[in-house]
N, C-alpha and C positions, 0 to 999 in steps of 0.2 A: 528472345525476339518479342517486342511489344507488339501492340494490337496490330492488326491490317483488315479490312472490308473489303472486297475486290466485287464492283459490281459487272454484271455483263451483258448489254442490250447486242440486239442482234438482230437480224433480218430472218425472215424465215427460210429455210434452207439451210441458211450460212452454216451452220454446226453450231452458232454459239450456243445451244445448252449441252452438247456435248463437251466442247471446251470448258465450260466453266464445272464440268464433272472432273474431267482430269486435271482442272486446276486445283478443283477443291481434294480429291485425292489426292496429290502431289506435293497441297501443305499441310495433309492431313486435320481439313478443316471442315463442319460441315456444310452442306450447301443446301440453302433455303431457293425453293422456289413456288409449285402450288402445292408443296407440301405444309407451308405454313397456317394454310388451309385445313390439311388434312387436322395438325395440332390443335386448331382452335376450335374443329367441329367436335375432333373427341372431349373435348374441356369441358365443350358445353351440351353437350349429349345430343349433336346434330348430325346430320346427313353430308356430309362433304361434299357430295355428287350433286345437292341440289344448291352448293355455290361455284362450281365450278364453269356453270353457262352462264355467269356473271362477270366471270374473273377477265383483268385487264380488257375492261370495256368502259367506256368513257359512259355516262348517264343518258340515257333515251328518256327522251320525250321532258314533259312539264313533272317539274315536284317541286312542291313544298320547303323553305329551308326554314324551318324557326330556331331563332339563337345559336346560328351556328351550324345548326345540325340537319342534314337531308333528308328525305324521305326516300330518297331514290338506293335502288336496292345496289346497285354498281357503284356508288358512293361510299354507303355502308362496309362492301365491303374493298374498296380501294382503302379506305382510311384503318381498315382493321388490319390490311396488312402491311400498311406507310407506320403504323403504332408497332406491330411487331419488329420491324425493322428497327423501329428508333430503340425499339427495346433490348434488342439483342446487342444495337450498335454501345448502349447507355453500360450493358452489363460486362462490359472487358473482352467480350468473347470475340475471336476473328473467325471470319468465315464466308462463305462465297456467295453473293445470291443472285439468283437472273431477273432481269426486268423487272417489273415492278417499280419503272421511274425511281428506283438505288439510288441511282447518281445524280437524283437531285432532291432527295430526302434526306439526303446525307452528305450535299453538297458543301457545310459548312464543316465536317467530321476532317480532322486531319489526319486519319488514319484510313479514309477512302481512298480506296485506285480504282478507275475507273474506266472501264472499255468498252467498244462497237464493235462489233464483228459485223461486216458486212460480203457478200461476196460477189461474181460474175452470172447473169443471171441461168448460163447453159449450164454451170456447175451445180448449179441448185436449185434446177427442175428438174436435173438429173438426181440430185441426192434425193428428191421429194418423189419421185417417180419409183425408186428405186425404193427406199423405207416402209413407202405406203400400197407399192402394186398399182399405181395409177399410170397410163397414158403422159405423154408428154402435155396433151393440152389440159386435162384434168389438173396435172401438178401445177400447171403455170397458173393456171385459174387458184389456184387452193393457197401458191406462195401468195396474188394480188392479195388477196381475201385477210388473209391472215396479215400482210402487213400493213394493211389498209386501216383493218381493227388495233393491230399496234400503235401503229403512228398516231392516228384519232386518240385513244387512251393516253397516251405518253404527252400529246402535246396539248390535250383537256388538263390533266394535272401535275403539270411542270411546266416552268417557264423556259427552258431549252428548250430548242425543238431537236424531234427525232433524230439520229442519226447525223445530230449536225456536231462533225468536230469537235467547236471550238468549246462544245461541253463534256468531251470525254479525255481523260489522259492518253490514251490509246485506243486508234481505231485503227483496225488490222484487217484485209482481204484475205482469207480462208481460200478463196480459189488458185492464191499465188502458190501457197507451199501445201497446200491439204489441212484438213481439220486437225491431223494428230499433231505434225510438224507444226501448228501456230498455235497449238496448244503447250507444246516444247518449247518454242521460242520464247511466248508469251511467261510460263513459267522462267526461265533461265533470267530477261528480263525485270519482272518484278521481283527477283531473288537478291539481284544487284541493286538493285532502287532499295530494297529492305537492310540488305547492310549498311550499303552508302549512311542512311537514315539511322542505323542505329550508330554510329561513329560519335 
């Protein structure tokens, strides 16, 4: 089997990074997400933890950009992990990564597949209520919050916008069949698109 990338944006709730675990499990690949972070802090003898209130957040406020290059720290490290990406994509390797605007850093890659998980929103304040021990109104406030900052981040640096279709190969509701079931489907799916493609 040749290359495959399989990226997975998601809504908060929806299960997409649980999906894209059992996806990457399934093709026995691995799966980037702020662990690419965790990689690059030990590389360079950093603190993980103090880029990770950075991470997928579009740039605040006034910075500086000379030749290219920001001063803004949410820039910095958006582009460090849009470069890992391109790197692992450049290096043969298949594997699964969540968000991180994937599918359109790698939208010219022909070995991208490319998905949305989104879901119903009772389903997934219940899933967030339930994960995290919070209230129903706590959850629904914590899914706006969180997809507010996604969506902002995703469509700061990408020219798709969030969760619109017509920029992913698949975009699947998680509330129809359950998280495991659209991770099943999902798998069985891009198995036959993988053959078809190697023919």
């Amino acid at each position: 089997m040749g290359q495959f990338i399989i990226s997975v944006g998601r809504e908060y709730g929806s299960g997409g990074h649980y999906i894209a675990s059992i996806l990457a499990e399934r093709f026995n690949v691995p799966m980037y997400d702020r662990n690419m972070l965790d990689q690059w802090a030990e590389k360079n003898g950093i603190d993980a933890e103090n880029l990770y209130k950075h991470e997928e957040m579009k740039r605040q406020g006034l910075h500086r950009t000379v030749r290219g290059h920001s001063s803004s720290v949410q820039d910095s490290i958006a582009q460090l992990q849009f470069n890992f990406i391109r790197e692992k994509a450049a290096s043969g390797e298949s594997f699964v990564v969540v968000g991180r605007c994937a599918e359109n850093v790698l939208r010219d890659n022909p070995a991208l597949i490319s998905i949305f998980v989104r879901g119903e929103e009772d389903a997934k304040v219940e899933r967030i209520s339930r994960l995290y021990k919070l209230n129903k109104l706590e959850a629904k406030a914590k899914m706006f919050r969180h997809d507010k900052k996604r969506k902002a981040y995703h469509n700061y640096y990408s020219k798709m916008k969030w969760g619109d279709s017509r920029g992913y190969d698949f975009c699947v509701n998680s509330s129809l069949m359950g998280v495991e079931a659209t991770a099943e489907g999902l798998y069985h799916l891009i198995s036959e698109y993988l053959k078809e493609k190697e023919k």
